[in-house]
C-alpha positions as CSV (number, residue, x, y, z in Angstrom):
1,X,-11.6,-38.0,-35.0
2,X,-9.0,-40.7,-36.7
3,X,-7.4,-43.0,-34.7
4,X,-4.5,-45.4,-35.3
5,X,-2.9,-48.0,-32.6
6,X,0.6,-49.2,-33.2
7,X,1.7,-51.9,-31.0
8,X,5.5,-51.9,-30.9
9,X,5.8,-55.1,-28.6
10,X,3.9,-57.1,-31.8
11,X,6.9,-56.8,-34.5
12,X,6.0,-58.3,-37.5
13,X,3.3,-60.7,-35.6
14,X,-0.6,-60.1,-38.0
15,X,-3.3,-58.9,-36.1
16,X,-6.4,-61.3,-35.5
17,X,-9.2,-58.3,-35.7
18,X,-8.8,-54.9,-37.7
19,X,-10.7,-52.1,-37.7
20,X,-9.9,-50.0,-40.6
21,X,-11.9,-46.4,-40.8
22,X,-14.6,-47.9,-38.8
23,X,-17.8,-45.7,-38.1
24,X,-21.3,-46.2,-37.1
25,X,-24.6,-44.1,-36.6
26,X,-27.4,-44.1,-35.2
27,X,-30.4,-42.3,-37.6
28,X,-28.8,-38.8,-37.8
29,X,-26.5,-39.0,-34.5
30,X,-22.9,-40.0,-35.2
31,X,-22.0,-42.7,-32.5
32,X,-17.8,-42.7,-33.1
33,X,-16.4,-42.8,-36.7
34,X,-12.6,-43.5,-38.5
35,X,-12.0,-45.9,-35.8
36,X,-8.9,-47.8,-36.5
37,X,-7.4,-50.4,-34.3
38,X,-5.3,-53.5,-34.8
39,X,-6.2,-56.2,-32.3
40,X,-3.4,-59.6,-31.8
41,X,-3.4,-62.7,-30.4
42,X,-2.2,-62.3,-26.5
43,X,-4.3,-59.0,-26.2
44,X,-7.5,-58.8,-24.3
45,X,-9.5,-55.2,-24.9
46,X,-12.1,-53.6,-22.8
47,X,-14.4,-51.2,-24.4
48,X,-16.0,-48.9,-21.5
49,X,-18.2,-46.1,-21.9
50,X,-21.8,-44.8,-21.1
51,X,-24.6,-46.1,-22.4
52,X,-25.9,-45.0,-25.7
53,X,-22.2,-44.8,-27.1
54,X,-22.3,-47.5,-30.0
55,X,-20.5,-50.1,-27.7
56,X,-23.1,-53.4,-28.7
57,X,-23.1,-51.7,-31.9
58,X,-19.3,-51.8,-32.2
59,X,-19.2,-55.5,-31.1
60,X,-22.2,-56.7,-33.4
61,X,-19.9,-54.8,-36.4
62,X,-17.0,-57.4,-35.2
63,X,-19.3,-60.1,-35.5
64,X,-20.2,-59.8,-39.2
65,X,-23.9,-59.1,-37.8
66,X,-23.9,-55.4,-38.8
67,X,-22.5,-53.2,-41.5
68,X,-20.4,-50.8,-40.8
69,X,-20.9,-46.9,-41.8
70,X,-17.9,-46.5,-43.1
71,X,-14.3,-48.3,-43.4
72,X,-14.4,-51.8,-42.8
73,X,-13.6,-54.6,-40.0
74,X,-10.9,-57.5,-41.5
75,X,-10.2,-60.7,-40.2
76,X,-7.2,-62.3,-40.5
77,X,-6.4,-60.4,-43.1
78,X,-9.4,-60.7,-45.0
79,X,-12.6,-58.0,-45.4
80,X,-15.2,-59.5,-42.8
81,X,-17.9,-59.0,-44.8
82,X,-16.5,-61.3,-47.5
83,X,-17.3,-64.5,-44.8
84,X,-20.1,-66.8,-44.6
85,X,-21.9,-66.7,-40.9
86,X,-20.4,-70.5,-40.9
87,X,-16.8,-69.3,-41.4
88,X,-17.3,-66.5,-38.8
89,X,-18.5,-68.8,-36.7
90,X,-15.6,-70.8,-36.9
91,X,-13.5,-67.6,-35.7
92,X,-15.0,-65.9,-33.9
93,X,-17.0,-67.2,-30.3
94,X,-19.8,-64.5,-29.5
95,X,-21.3,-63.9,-25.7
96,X,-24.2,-61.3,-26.5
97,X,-26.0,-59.5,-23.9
98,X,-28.4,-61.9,-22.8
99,X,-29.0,-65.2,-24.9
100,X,-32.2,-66.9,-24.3
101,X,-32.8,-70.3,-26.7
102,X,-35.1,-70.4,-29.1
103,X,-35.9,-74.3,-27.9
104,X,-35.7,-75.4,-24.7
105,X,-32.2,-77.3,-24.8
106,X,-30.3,-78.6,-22.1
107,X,-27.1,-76.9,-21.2
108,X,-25.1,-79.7,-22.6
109,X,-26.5,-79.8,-25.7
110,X,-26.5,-76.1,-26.1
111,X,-23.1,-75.9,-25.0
112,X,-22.2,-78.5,-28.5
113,X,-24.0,-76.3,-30.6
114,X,-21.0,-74.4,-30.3
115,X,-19.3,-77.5,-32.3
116,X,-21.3,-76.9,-35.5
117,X,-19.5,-74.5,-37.3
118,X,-16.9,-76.7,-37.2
119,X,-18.2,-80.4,-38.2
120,X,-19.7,-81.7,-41.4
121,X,-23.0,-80.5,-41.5
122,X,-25.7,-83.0,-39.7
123,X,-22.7,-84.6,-38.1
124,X,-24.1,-85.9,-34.3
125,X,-21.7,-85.4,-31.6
126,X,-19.2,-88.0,-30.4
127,X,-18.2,-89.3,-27.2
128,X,-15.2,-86.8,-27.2
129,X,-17.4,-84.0,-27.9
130,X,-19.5,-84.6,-24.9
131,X,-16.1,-84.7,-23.0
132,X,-15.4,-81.1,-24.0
133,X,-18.4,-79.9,-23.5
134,X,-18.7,-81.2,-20.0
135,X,-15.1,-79.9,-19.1
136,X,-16.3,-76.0,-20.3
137,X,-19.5,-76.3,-18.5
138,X,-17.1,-77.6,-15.3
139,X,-14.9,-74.2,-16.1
140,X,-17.5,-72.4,-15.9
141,X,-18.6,-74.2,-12.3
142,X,-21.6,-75.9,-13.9
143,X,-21.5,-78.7,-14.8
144,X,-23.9,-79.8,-12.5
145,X,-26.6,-77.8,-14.7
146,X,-24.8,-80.1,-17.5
147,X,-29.0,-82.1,-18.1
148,X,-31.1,-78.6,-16.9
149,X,-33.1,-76.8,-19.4
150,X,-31.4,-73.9,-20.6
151,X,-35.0,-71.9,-19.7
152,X,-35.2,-73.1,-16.4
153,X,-31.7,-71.4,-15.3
154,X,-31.2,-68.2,-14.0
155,X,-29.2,-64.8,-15.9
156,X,-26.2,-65.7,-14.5
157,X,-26.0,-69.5,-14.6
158,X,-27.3,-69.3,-18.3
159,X,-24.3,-66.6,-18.9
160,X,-22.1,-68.9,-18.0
161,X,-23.6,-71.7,-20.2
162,X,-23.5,-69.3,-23.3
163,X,-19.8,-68.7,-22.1
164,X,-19.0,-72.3,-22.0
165,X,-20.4,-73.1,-25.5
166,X,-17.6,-70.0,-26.8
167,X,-15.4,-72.7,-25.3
168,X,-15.8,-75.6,-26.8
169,X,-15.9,-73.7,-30.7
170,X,-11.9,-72.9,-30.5
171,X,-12.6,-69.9,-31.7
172,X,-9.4,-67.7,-32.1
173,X,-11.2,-64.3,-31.3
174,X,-13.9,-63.7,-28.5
175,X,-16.4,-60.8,-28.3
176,X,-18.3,-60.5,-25.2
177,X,-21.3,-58.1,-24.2
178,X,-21.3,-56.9,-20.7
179,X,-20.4,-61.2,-19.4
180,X,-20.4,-60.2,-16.4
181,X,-23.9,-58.7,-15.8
182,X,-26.0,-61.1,-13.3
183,X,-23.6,-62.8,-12.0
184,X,-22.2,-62.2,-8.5
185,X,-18.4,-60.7,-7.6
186,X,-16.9,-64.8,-7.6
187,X,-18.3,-65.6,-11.0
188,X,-17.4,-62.7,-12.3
189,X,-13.7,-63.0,-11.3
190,X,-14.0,-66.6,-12.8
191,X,-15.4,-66.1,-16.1
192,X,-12.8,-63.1,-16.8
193,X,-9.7,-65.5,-15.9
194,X,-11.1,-68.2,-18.6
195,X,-10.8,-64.9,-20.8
196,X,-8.0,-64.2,-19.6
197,X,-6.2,-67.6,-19.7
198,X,-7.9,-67.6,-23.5
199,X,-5.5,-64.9,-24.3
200,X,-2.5,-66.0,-22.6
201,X,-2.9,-68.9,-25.0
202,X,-2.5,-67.2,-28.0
203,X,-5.9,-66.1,-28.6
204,X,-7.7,-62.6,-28.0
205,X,-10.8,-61.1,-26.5
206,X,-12.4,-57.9,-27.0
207,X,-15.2,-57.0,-24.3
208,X,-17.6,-54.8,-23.1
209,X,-17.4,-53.8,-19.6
210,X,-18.7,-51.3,-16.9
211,X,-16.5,-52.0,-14.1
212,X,-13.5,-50.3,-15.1
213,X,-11.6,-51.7,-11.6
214,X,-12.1,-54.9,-13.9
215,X,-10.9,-53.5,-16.6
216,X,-7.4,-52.5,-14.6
217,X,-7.4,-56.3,-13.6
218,X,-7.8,-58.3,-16.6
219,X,-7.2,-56.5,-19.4
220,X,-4.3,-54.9,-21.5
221,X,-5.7,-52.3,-23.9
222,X,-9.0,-50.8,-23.6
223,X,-10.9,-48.3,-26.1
224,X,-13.0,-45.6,-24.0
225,X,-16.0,-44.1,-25.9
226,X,-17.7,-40.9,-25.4
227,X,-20.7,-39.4,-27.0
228,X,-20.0,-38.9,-30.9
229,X,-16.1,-40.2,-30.8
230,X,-13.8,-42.5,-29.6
231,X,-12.1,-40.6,-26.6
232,X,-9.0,-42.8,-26.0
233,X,-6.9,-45.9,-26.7
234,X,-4.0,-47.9,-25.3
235,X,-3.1,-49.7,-21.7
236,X,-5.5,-48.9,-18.8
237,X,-3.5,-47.3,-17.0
238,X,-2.7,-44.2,-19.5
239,X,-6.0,-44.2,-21.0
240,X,-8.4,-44.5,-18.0
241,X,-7.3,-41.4,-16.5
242,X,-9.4,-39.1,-14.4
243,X,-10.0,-36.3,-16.8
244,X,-10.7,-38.8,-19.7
245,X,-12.8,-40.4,-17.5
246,X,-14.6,-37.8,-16.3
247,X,-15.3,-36.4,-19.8
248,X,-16.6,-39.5,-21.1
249,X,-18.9,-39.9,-18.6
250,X,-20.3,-37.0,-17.3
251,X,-19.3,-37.0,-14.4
252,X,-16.4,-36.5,-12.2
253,X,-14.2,-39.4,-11.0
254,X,-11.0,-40.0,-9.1
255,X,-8.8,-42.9,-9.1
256,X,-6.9,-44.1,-6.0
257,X,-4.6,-47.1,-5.8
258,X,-5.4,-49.6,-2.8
259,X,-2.7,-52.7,-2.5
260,X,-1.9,-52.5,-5.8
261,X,-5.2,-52.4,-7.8
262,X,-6.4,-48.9,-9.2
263,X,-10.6,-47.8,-7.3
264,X,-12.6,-45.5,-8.4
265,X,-14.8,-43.3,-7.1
266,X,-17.5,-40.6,-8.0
């Protein structure tokens, strides 16, 4: 199924992330294919579906970690797969699903490894570095892990370690597995407005979620997948609908709105 995304409010402004023709498989099974979408600074996306969908496979295609099956992912204007890992790096700030260190750093010096892409190779850290580092960590509410070995902490609190380090790189474009799995409702709230206030300074995000009540919250355009295609695009509130829902997951759903904020229920 093609799809195409035109954003009237952007004018003449260049997208940050393309996705031109984009398709992927998995062995013989076709997981969504001609996927087009332009994604701009200010916009955060949600991609929701169930599992098995090609959603981590989708976000590990934006990160230059896996080819595509077909079309092509640009940018800033430029074919993705054309960039070192260094000048992605640079770019784009990556929370996977669950990061667990190869050596047993401590959160703040995790956290700078962030800074690498971006200094002269073998460069130390400075004084001002450390600064930054500290004030993610303290975002992030934890900075009092700042000297902890990153092994030692649990899901959550190392979530929000490996969301701190996307901090300090000043990376234009954020992709995020699933950030908010192990941590509890307050964290959750708090890592998605740093995303949030990311966006709102000129940057963008593109993550995957399962909560689509947080979805309605904190993000503008989500991209809701279904077994073999890509079932719908555009603001939450037009493309979450019940039946489209429903479909894509199996199962049937209705959405209420309570004070405001859309609820759903199976």
């Amino acid at each position: 199924m093609g799809m195409s995304v035109i954003d009237s409010q952007q004018g003449t402004r260049a997208p940050l992330l393309e996705l031109r023709g984009l398709g992927a498989r998995a062995g013989e099974r076709t997981l969504f294919e001609e996927l087009r979408l332009n994604i701009f600074p200010g916009q955060a996306w949600a991609v929701v579906g169930p599992n098995g969908v090609g959603k981590t496979t989708l976000m590990r295609m934006l990160a230059g970690v896996r080819l595509p099956d077909g079309g092509q992912v640009m940018l800033g204007g430029r074919a993705l797969s054309t960039y070192t890992r260094r000048e992605i790096a640079r770019e784009v700030g990556v929370v996977p699903q669950a990061s667990v260190p190869v050596f047993d750093f401590g959160a703040l010096e995790f956290v700078l490894m962030g800074l690498h892409a971006s200094r002269p190779r073998f460069s130390l850290p400075g004084v001002g570095d450390h600064r930054a580092g500290l004030e993610a960590l303290a975002r992030l509410e934890v900075e009092h892990l700042a000297h902890r070995p990153v092994s030692s902490l649990s899901g959550g609190e190392r979530q929000r370690v490996v969301m701190a380090r996307t901090l300090v790189t000043q990376a234009r474009v954020w992709l995020l597995d699933e950030p908010t799995a192990n941590l509890d409702l307050r964290h959750q709230l708090r890592l998605l407005e740093v995303v949030r206030e990311h966006v709102d300074e000129g940057g963008a995000a593109v993550a995957v979620l399962h909560d689509l009540e947080l979805v309605h919250r904190f993000f503008d355009r989500v991209l809701l997948l279904a077994p073999g295609r890509a079932l719908g695009w555009g603001a939450p509130e037009d493309t979450l609908t019940e039946e489209q829902v429903s479909e894509a997951f199996g199962l049937a759903m209705r959405r209420l709105q309570v004070e405001g904020r859309w609820v759903w229920l199976a």
